[in-house]
N, CA, C and O atoms as a Maestro MAE file, in Angstrom:
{
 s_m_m2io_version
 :::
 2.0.0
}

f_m_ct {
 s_m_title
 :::
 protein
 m_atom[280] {
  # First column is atom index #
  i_m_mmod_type
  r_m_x_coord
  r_m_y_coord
  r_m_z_coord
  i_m_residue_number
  s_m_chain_name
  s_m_pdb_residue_name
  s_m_pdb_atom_name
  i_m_atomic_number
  :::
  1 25 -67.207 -10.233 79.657 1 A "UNK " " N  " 7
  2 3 -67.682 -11.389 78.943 1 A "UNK " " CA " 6
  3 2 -66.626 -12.485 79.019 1 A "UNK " " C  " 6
  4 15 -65.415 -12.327 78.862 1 A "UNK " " O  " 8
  5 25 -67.274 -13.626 79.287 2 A "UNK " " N  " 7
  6 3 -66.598 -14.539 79.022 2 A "UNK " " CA " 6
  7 2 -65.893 -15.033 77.752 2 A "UNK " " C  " 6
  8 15 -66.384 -14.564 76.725 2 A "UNK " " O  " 8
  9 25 -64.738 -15.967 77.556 3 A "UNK " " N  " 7
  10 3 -64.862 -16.606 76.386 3 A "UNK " " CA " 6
  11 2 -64.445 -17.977 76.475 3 A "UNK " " C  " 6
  12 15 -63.835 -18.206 77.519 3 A "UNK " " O  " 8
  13 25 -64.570 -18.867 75.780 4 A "UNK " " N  " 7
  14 3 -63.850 -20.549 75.431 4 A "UNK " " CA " 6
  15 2 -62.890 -19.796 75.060 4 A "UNK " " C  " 6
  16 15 -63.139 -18.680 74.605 4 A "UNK " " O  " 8
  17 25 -61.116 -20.433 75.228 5 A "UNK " " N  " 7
  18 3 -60.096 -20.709 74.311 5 A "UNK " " CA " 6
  19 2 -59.838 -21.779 74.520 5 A "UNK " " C  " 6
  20 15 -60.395 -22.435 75.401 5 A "UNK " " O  " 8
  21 25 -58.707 -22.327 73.576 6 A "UNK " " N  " 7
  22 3 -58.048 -23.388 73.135 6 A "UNK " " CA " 6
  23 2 -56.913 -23.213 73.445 6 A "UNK " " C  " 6
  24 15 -56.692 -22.246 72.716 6 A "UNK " " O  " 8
  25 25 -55.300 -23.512 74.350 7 A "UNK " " N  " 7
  26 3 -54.646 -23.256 74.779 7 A "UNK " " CA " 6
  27 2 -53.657 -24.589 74.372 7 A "UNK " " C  " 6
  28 15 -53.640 -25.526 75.170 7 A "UNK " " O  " 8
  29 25 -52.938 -24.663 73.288 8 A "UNK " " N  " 7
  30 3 -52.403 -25.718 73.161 8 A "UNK " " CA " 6
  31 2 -50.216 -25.700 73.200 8 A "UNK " " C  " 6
  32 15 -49.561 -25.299 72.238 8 A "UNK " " O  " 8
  33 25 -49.803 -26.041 74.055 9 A "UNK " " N  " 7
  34 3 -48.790 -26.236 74.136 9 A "UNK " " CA " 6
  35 2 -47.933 -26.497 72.688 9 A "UNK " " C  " 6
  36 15 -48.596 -26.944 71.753 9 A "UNK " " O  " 8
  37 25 -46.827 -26.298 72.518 10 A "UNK " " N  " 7
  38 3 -46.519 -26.440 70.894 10 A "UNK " " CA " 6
  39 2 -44.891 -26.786 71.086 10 A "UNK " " C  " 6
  40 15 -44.110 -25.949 71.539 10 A "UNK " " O  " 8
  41 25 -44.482 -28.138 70.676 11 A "UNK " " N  " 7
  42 3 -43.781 -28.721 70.725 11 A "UNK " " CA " 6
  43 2 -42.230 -27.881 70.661 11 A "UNK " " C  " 6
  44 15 -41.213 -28.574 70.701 11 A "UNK " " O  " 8
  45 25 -42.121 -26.504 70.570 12 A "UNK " " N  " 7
  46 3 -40.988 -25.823 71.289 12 A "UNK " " CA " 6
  47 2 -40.822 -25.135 72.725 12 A "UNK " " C  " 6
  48 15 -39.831 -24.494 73.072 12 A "UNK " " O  " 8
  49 25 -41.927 -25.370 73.475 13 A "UNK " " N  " 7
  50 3 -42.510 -25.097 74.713 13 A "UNK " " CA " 6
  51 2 -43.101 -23.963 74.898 13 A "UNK " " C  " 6
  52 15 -43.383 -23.556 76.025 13 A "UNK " " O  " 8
  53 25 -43.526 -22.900 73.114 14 A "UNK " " N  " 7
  54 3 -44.627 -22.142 73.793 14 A "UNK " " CA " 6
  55 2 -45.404 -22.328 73.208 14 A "UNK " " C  " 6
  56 15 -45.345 -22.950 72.147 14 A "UNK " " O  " 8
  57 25 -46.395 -21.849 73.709 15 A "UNK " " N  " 7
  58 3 -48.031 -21.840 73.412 15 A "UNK " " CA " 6
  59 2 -48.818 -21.054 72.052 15 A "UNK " " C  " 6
  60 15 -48.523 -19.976 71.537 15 A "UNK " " O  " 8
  61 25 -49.630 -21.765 71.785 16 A "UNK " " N  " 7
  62 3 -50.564 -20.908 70.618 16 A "UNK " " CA " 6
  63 2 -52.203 -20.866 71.569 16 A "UNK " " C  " 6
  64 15 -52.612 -21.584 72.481 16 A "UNK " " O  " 8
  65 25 -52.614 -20.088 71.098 17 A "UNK " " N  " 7
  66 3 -54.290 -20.181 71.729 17 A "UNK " " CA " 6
  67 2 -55.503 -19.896 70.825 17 A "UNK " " C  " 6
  68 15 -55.187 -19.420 69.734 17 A "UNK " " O  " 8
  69 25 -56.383 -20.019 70.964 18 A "UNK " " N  " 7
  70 3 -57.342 -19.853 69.765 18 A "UNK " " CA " 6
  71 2 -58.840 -19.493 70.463 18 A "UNK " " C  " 6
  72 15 -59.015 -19.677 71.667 18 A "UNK " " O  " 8
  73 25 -59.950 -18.934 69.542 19 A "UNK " " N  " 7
  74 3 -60.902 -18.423 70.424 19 A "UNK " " CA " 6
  75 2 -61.938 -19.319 69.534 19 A "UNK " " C  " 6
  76 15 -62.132 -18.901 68.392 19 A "UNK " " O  " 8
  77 25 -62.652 -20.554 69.948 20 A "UNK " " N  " 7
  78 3 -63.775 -21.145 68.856 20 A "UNK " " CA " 6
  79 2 -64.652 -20.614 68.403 20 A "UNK " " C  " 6
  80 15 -64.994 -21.059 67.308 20 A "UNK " " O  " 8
  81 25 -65.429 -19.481 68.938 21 A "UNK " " N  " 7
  82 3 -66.098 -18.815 68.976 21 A "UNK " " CA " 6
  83 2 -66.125 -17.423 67.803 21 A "UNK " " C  " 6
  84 15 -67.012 -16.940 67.100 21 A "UNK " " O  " 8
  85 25 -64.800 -17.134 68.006 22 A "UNK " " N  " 7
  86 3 -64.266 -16.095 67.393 22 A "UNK " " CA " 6
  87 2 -63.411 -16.440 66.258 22 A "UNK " " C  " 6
  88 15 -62.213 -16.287 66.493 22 A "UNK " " O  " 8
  89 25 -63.761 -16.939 64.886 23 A "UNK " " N  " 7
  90 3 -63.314 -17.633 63.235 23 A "UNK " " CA " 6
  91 2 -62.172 -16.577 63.414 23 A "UNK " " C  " 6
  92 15 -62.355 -15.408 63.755 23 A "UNK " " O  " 8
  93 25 -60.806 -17.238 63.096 24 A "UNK " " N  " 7
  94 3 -59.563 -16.509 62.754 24 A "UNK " " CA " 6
  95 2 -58.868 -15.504 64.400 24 A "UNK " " C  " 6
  96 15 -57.992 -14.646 64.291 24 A "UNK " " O  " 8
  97 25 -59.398 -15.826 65.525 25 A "UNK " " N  " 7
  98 3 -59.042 -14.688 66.461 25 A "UNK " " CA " 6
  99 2 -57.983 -16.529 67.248 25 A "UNK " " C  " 6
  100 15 -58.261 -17.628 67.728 25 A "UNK " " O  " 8
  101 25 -56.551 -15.538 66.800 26 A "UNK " " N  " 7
  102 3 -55.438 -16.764 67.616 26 A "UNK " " CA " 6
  103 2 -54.938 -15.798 67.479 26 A "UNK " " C  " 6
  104 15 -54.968 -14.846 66.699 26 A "UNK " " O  " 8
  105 25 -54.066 -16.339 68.979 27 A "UNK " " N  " 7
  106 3 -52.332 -15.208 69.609 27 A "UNK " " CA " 6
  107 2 -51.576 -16.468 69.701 27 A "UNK " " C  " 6
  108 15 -51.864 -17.586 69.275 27 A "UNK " " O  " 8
  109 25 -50.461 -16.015 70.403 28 A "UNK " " N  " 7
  110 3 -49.214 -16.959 70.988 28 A "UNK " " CA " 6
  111 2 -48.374 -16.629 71.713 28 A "UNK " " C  " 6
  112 15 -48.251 -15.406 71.786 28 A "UNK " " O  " 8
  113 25 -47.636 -17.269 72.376 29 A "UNK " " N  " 7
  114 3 -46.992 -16.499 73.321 29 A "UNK " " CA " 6
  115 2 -45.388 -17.853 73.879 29 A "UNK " " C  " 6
  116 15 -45.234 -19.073 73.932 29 A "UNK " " O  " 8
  117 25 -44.880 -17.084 74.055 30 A "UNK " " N  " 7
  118 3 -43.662 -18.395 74.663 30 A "UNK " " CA " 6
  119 2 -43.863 -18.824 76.433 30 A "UNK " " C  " 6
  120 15 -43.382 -19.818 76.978 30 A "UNK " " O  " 8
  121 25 -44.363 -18.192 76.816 31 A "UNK " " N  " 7
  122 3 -45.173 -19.039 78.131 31 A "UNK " " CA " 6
  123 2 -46.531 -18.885 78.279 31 A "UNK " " C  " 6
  124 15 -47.140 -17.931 77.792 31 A "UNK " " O  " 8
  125 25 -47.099 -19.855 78.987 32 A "UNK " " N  " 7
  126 3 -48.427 -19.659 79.166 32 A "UNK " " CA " 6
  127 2 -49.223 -18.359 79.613 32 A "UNK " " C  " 6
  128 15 -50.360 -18.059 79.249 32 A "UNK " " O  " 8
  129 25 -48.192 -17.468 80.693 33 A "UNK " " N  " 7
  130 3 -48.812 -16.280 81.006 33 A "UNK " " CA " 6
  131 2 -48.627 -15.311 79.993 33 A "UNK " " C  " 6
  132 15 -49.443 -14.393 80.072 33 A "UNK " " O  " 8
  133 25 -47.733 -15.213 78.971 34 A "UNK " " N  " 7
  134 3 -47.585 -14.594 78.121 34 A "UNK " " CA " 6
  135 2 -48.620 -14.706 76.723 34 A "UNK " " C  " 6
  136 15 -48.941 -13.692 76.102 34 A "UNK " " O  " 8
  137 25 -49.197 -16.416 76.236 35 A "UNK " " N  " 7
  138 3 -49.949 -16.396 75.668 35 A "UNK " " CA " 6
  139 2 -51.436 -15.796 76.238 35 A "UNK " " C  " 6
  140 15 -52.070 -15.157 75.399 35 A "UNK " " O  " 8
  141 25 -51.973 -15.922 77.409 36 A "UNK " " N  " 7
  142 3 -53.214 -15.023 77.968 36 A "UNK " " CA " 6
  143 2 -53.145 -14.006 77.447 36 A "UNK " " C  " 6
  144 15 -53.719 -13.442 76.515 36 A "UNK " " O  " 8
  145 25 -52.291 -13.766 78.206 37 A "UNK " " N  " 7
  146 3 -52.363 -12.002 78.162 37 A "UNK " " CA " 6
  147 2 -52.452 -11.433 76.141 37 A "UNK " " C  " 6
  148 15 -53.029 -10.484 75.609 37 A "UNK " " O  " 8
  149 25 -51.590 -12.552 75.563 38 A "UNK " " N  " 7
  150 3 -52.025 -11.764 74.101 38 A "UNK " " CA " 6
  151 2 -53.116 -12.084 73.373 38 A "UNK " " C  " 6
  152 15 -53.595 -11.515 72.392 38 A "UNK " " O  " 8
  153 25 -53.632 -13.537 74.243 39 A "UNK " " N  " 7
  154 3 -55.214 -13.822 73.762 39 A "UNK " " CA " 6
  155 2 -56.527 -12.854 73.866 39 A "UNK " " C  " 6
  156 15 -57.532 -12.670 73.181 39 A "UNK " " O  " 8
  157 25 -55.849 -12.190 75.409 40 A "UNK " " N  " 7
  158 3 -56.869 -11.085 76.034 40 A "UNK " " CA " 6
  159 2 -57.014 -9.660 74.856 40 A "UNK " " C  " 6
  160 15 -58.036 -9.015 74.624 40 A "UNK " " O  " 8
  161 25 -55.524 -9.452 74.209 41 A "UNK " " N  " 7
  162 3 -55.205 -8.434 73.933 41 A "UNK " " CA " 6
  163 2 -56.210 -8.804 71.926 41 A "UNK " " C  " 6
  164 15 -57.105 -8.030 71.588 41 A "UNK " " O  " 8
  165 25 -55.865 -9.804 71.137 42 A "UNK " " N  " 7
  166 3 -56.399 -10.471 70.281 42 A "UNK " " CA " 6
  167 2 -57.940 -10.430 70.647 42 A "UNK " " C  " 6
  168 15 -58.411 -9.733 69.749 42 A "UNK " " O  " 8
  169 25 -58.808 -10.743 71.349 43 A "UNK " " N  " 7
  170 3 -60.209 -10.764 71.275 43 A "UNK " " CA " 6
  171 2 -60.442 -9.551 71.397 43 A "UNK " " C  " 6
  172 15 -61.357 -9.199 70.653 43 A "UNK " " O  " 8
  173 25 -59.860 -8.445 72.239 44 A "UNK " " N  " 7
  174 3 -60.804 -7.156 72.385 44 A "UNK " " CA " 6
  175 2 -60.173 -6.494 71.144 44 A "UNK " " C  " 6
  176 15 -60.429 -5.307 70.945 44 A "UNK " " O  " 8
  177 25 -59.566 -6.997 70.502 45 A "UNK " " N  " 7
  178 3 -59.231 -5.901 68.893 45 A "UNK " " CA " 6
  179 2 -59.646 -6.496 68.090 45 A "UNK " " C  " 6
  180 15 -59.785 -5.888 67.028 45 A "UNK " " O  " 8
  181 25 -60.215 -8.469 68.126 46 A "UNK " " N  " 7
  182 3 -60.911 -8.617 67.051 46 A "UNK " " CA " 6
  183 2 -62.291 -8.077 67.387 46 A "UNK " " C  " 6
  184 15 -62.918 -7.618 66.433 46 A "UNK " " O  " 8
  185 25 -62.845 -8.056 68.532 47 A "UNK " " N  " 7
  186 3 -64.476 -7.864 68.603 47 A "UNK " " CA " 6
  187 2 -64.987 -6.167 68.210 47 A "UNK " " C  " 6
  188 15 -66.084 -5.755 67.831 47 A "UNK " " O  " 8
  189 25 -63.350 -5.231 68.555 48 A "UNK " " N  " 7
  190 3 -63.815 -3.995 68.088 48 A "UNK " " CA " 6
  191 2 -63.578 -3.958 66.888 48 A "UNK " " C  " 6
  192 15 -63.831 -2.819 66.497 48 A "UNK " " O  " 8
  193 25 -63.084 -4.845 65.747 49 A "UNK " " N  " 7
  194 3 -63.048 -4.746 64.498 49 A "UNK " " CA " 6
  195 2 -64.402 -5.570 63.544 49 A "UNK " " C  " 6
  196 15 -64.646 -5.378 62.353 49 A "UNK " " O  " 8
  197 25 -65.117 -6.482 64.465 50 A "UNK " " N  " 7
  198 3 -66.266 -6.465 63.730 50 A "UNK " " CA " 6
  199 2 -67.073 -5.637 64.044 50 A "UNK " " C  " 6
  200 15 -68.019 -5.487 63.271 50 A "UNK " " O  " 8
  201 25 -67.001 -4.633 65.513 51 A "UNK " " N  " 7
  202 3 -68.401 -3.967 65.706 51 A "UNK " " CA " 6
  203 2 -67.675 -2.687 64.568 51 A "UNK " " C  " 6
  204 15 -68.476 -1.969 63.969 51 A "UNK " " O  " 8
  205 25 -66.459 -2.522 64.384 52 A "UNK " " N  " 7
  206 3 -66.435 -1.337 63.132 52 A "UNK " " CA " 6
  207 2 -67.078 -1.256 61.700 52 A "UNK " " C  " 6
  208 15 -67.287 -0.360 60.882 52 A "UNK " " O  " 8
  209 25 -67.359 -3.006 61.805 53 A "UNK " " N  " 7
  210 3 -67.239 -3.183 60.393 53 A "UNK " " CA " 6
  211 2 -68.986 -3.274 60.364 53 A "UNK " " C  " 6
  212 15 -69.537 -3.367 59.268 53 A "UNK " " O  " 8
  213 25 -69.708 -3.247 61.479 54 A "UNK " " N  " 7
  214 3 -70.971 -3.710 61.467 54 A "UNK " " CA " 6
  215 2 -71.353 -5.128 61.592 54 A "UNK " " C  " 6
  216 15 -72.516 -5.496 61.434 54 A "UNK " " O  " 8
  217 25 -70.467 -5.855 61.850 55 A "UNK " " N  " 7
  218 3 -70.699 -7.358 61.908 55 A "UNK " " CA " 6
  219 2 -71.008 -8.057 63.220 55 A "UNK " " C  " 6
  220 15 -70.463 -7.902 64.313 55 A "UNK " " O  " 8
  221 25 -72.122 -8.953 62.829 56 A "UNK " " N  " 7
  222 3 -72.200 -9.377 63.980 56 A "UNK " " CA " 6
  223 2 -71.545 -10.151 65.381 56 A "UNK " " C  " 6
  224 15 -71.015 -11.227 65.100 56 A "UNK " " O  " 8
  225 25 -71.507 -9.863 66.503 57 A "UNK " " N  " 7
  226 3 -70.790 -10.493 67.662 57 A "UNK " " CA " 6
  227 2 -71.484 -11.954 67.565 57 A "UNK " " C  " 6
  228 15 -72.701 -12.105 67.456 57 A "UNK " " O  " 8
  229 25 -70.312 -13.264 67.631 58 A "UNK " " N  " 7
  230 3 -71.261 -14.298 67.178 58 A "UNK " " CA " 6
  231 2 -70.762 -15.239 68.954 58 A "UNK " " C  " 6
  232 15 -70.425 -16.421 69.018 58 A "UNK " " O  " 8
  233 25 -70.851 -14.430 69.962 59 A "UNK " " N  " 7
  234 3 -70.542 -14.868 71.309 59 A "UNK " " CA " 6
  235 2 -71.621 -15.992 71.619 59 A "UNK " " C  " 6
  236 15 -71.435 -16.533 72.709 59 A "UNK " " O  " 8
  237 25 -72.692 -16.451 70.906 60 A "UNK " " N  " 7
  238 3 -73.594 -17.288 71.118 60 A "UNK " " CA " 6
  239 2 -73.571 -18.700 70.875 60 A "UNK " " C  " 6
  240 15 -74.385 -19.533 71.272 60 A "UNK " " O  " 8
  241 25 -72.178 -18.937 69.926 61 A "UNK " " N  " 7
  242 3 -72.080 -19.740 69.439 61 A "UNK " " CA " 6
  243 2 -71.477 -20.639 70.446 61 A "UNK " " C  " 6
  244 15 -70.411 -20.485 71.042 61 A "UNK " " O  " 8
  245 25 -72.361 -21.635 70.544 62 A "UNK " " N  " 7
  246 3 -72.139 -23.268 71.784 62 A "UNK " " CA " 6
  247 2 -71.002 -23.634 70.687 62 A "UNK " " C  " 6
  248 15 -71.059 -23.625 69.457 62 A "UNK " " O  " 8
  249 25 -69.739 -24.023 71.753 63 A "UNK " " N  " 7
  250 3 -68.548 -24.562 71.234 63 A "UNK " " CA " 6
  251 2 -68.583 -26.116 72.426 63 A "UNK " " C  " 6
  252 15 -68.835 -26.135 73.631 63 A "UNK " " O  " 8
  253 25 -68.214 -27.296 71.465 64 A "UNK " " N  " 7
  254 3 -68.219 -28.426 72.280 64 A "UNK " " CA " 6
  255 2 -66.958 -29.594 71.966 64 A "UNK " " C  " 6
  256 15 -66.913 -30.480 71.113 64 A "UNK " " O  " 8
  257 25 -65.928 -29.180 73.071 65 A "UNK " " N  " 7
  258 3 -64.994 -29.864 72.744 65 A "UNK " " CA " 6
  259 2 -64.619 -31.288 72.853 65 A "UNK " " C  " 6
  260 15 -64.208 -31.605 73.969 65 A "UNK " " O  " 8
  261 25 -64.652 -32.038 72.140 66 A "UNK " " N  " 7
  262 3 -64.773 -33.687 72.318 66 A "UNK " " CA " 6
  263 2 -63.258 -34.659 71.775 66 A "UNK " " C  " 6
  264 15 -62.325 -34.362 71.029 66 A "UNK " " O  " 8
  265 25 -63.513 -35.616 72.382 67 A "UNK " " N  " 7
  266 3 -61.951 -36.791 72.220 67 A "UNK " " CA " 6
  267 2 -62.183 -37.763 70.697 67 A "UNK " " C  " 6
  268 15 -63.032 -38.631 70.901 67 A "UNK " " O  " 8
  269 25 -61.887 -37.782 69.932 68 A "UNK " " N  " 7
  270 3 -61.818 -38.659 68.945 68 A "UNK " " CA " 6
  271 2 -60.741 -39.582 68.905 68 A "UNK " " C  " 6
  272 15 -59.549 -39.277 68.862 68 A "UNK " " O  " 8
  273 25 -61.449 -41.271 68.929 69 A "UNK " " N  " 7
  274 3 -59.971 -41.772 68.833 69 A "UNK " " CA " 6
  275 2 -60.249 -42.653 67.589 69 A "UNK " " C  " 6
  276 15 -61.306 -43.141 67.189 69 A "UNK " " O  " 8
  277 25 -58.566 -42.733 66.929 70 A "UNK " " N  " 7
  278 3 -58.358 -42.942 65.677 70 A "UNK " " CA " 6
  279 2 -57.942 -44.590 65.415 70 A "UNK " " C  " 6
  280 15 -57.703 -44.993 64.277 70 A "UNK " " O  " 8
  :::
 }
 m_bond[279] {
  # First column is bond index #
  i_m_from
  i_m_to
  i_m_order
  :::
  1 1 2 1
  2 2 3 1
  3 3 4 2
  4 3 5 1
  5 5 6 1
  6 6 7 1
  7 7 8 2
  8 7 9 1
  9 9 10 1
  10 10 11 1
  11 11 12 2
  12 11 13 1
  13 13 14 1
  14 14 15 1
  15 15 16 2
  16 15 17 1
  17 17 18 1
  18 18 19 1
  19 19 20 2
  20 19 21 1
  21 21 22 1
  22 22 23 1
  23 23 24 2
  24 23 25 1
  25 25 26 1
  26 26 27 1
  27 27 28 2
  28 27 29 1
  29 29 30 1
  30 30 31 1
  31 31 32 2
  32 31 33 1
  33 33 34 1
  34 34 35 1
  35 35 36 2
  36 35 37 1
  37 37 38 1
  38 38 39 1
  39 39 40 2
  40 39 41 1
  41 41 42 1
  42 42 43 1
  43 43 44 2
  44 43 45 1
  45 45 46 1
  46 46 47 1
  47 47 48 2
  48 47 49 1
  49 49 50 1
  50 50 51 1
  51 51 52 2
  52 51 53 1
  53 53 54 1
  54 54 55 1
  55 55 56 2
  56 55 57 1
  57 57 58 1
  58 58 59 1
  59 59 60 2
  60 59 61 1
  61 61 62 1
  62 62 63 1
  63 63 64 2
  64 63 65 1
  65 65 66 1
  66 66 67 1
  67 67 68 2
  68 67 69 1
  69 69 70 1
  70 70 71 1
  71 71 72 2
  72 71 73 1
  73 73 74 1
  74 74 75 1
  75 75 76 2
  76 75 77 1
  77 77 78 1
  78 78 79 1
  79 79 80 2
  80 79 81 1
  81 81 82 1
  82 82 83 1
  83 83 84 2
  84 83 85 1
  85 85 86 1
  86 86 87 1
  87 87 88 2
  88 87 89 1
  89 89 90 1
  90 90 91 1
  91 91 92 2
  92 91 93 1
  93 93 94 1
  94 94 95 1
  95 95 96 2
  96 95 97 1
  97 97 98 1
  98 98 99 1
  99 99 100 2
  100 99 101 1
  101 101 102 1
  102 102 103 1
  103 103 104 2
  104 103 105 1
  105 105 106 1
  106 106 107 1
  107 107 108 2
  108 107 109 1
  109 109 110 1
  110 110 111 1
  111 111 112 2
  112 111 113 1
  113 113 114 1
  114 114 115 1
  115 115 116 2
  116 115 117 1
  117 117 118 1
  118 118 119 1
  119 119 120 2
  120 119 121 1
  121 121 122 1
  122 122 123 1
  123 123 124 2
  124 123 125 1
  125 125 126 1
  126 126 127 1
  127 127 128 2
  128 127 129 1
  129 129 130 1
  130 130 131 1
  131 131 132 2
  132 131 133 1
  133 133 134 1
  134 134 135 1
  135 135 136 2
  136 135 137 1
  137 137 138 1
  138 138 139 1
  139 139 140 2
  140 139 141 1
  141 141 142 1
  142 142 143 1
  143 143 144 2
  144 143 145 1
  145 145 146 1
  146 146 147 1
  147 147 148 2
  148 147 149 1
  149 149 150 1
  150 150 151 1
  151 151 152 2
  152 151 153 1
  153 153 154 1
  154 154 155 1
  155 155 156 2
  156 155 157 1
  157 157 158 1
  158 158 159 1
  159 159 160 2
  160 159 161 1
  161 161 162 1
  162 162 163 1
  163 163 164 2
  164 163 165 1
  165 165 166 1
  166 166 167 1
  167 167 168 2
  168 167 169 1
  169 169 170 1
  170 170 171 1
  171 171 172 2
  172 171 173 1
  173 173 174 1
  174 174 175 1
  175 175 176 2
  176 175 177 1
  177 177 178 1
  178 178 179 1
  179 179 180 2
  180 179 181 1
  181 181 182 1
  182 182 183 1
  183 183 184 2
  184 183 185 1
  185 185 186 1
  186 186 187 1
  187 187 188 2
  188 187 189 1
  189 189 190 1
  190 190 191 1
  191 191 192 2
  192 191 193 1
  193 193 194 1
  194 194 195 1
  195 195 196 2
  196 195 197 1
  197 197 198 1
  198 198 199 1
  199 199 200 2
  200 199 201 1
  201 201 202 1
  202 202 203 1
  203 203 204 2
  204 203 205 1
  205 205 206 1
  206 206 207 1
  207 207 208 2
  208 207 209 1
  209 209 210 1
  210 210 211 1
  211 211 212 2
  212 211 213 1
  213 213 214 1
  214 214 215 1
  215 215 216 2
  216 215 217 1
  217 217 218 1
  218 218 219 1
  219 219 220 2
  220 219 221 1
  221 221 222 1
  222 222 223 1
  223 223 224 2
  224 223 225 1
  225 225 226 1
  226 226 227 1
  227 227 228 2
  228 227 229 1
  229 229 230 1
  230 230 231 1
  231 231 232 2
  232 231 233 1
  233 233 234 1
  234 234 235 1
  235 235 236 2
  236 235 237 1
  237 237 238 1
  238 238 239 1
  239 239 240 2
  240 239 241 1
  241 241 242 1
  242 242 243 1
  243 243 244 2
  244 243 245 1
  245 245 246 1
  246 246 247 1
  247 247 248 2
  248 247 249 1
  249 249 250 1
  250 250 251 1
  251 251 252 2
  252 251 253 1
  253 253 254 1
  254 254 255 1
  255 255 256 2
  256 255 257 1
  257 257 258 1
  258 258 259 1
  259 259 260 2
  260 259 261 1
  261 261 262 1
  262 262 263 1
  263 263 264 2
  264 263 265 1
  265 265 266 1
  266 266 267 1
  267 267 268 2
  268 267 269 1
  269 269 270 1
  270 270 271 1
  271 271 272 2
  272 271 273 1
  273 273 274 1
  274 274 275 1
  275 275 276 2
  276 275 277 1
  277 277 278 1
  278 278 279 1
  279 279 280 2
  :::
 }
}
């Protein structure tokens, strides 16, 4: 399965990442290949902790990322 993340650089040069899709599922990592890999590791332990809990997989949810200027 696919997923959207959010991969945002963080002003000490490593990374945080986030899953829109997935409420509360963020890793981090001090390089970019290092944040993947714990994003990868973060979604498959949050998705087996809602199917434990009985909750629904909410992978359906259209995420649409847009520019706001202020």
């Amino acid at each position: 399965m696919d997923w959207k993340i959010v991969l945002e650089k963080n002003s000490d040069g490593s990374f945080t990442v986030t899953v829109p899709s997935l409420s509360g599922c963020i890793s981090q990592g001090e390089t970019k290949e290092e944040a993947l890999k714990n994003i990868k590791e973060a979604i498959e332990l949050h998705v087996s902790c809602l199917a434990e809990d009985g909750l629904p997989l909410n992978s359906k949810t259209k995420t649409e990322i847009v520019s706001v200027k202020l």
